[in-house]
NUKOLBA-789750 format. One record per residue: residue in three letters; x, y, z of N, C-alpha, C, O, CB in turn. Coordinates in Angstrom, 1 decimal, always signed. Each point is the difference from the previous one (the first is absolute). Glycine has a CB too. Example, Ala and Ser with C-alpha at 12.3 -4.5 7.8 and 13.67 -1.06 7.14 Angstrom:
2
(r ALA; (+13.2; -5.7; +7.8); (-0.9; +1.2; +0.0); (+0.9; +1.2; +0.0); (+1.0; +0.0; +0.7); (-2.9; -1.2; +0.5));
(r SER; (+1.5; +2.3; -1.9); (+0.9; +1.1; +0.0); (-0.8; +1.1; +0.8); (+0.5; +1.1; +0.1); (+0.7; -1.7; -2.3));
***
This chain:
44
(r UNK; (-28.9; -12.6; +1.9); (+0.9; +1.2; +0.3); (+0.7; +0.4; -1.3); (+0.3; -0.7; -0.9); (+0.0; -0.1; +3.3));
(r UNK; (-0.2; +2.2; -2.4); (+0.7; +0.5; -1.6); (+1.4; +0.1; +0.4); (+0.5; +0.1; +1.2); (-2.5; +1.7; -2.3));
(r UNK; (+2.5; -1.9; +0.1); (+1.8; -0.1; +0.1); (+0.6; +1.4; +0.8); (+0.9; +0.0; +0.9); (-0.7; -1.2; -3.5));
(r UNK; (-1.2; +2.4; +2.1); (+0.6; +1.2; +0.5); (-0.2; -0.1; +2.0); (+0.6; +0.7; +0.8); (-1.4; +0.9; -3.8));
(r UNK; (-0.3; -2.7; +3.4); (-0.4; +0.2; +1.3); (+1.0; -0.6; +0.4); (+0.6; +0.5; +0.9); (-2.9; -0.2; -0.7));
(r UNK; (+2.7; -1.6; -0.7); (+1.0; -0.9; +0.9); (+1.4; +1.0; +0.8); (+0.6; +1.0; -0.5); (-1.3; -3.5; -1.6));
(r UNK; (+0.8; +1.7; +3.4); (+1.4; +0.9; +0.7); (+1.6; -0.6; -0.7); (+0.7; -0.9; +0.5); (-2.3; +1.1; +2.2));
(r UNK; (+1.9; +0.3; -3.6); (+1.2; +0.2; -0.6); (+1.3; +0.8; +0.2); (+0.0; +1.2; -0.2); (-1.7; -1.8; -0.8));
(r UNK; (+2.6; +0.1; +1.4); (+1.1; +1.0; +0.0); (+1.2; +0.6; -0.5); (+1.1; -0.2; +0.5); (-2.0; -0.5; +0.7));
(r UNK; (+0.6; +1.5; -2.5); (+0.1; +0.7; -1.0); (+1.2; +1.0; +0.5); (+0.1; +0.4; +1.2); (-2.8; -0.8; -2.2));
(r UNK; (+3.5; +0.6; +0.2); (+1.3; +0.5; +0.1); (+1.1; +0.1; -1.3); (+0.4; -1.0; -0.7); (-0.9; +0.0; +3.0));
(r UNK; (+0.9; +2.4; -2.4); (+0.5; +0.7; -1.0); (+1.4; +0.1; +0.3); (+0.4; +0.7; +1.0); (-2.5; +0.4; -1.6));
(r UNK; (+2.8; -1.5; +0.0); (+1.5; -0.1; +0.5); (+1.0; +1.2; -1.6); (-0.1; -0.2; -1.2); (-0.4; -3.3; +2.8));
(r UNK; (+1.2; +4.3; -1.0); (+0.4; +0.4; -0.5); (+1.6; -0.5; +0.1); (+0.5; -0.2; -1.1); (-2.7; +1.6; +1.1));
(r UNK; (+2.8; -1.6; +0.9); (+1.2; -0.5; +0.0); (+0.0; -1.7; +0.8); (-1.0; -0.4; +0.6); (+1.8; +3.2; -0.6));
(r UNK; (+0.2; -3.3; -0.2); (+0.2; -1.5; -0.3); (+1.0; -0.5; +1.0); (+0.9; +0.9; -0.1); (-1.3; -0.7; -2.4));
(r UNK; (+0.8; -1.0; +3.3); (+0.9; -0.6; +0.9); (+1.1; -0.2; -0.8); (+1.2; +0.3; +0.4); (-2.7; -1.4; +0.9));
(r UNK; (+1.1; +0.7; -2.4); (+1.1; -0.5; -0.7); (+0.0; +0.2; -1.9); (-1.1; +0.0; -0.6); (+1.1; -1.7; +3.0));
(r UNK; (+1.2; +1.8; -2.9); (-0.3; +0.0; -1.8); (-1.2; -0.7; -0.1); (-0.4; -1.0; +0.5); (+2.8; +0.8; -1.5));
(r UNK; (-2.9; +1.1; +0.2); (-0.8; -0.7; -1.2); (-0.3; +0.3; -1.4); (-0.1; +1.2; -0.4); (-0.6; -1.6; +2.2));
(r UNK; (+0.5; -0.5; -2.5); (-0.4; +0.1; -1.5); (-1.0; +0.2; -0.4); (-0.8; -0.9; +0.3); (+2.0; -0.1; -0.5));
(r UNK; (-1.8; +2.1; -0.6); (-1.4; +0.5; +0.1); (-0.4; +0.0; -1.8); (+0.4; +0.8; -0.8); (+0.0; +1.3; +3.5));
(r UNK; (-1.3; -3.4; -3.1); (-0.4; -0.2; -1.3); (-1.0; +0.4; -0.3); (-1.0; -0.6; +0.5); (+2.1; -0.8; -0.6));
(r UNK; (-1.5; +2.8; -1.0); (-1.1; +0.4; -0.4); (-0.5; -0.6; -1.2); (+0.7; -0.9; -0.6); (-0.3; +2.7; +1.8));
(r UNK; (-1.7; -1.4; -1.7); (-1.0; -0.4; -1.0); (+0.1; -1.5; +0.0); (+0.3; -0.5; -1.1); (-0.1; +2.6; -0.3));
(r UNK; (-0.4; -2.9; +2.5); (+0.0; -1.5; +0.5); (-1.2; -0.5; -1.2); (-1.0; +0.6; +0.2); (+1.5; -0.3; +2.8));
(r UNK; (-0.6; -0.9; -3.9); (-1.8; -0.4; -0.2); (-0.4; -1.5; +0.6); (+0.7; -1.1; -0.3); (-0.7; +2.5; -2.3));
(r UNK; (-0.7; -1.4; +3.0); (-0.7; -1.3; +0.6); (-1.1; -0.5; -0.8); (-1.0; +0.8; +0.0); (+1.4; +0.0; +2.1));
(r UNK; (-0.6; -2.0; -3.1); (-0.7; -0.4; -0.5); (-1.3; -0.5; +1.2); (+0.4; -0.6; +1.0); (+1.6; +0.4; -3.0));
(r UNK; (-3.2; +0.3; +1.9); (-1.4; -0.2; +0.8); (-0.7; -0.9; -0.3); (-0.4; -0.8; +0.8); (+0.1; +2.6; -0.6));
(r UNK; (+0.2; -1.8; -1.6); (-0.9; -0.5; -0.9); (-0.3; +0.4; -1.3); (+0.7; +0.9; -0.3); (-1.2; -1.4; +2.2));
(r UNK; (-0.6; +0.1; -2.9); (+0.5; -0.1; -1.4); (-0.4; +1.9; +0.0); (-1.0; +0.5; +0.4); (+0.3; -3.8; -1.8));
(r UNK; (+1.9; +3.9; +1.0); (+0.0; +0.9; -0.1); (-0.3; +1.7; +1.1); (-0.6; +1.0; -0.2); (+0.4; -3.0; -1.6));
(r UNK; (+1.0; +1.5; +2.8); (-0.3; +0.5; +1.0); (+1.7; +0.0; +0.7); (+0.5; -1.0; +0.4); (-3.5; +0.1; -0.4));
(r UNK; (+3.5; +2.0; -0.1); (+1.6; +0.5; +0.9); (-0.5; +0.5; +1.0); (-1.1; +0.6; +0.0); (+2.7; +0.1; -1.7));
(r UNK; (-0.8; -0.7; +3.0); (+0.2; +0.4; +1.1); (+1.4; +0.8; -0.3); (+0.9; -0.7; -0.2); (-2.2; -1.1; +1.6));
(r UNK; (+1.6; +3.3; -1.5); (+1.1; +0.7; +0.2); (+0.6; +0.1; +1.9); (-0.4; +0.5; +1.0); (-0.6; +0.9; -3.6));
(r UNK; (+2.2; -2.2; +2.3); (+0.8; +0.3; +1.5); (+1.4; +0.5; +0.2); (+0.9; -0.1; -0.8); (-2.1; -1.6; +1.4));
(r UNK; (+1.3; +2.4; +0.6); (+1.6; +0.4; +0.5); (+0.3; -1.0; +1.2); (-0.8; -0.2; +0.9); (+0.6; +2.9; -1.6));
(r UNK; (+1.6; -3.3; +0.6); (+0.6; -1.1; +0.4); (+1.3; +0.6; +0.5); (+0.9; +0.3; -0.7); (-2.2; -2.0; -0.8));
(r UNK; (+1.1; +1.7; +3.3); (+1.0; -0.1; +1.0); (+0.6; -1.0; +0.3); (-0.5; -0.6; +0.9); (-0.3; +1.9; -0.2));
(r UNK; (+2.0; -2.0; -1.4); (+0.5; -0.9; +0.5); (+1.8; +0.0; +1.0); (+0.9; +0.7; -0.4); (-2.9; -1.3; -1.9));
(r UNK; (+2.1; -0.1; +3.2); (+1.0; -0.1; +0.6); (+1.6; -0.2; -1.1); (+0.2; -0.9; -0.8); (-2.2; +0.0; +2.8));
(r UNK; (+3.1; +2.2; -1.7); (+1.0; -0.7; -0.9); (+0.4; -1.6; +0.7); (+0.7; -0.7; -0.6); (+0.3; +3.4; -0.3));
***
């Protein structure tokens, strides 16, 4: 089965229950030479 077929339940939140702290240009190291760029919702 492809990732796109599996039943997932995907959801875009624009507002939050509660504060949060929102960290951009995250880099995630992968491997030798290889970043993952992320944005990071975290609970205050």
């Amino acid at each position: 089965m492809k990732p796109s077929e599996k039943d997932v339940n995907r959801r875009i939140r624009s507002e939050f229950p509660y504060k949060v702290e929102k960290s951009t240009q995250v880099s995630i190291a992968v491997d030798d030479n290889i970043q993952l760029a992320a944005t990071i919702w975290m609970p205050r």
